[in-house]
N, C-alpha and C positions, 0 to 999 in steps of 0.2 A: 420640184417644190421651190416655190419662192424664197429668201429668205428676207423674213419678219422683223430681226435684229435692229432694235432701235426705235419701233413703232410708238407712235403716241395714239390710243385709243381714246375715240370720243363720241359720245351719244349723240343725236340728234336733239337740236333746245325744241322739238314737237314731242319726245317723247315722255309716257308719263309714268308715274308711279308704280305701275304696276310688276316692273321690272319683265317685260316682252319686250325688249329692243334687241336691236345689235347695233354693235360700234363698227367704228369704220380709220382705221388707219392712211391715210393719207400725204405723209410728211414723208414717205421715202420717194427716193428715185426707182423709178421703172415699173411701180407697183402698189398697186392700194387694195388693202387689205379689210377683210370682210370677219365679226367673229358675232358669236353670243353672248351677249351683257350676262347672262346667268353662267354659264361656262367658260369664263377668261382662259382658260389653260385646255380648251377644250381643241377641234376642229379649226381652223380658218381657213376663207376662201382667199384666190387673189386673184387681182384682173388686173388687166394691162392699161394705164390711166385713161385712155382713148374711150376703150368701152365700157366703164366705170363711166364718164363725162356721156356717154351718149345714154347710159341707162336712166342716169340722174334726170337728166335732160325731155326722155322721156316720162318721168315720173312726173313731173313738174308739168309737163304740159299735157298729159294724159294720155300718152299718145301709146299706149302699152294696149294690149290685145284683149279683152275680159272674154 
């Protein structure tokens, strides 16, 4: 398990009102962190910054499987 210790959690400025987001941790070293905006104390995921930056990457340019 990762450790979280120290994380700044922050939504996306696309996300809206209706409280369905998740935040995303990314201010630590070796590790960015994945949670649910409704559940702060709940679950979190982590990845390793590499594959986080190619997920992003691919969301952005579409390039994900449907």
């Amino acid at each position: 398990m990762s450790d979280l210790t120290g994380a700044v959690w922050r939504k996306s400025s696309r996300s809206n009102a209706g409280g369905e987001c998740v935040e995303v941790a990314d201010n630590l070293s070796g590790v960015v962190g994945l949670r649910d905006s409704k559940d702060p104390n709940g679950p979190t995921l982590a990845f390793e910054p590499i594959d986080w930056a190619t997920f992003v990457s691919a969301v952005k340019n579409d390039g994900l499987i449907h």
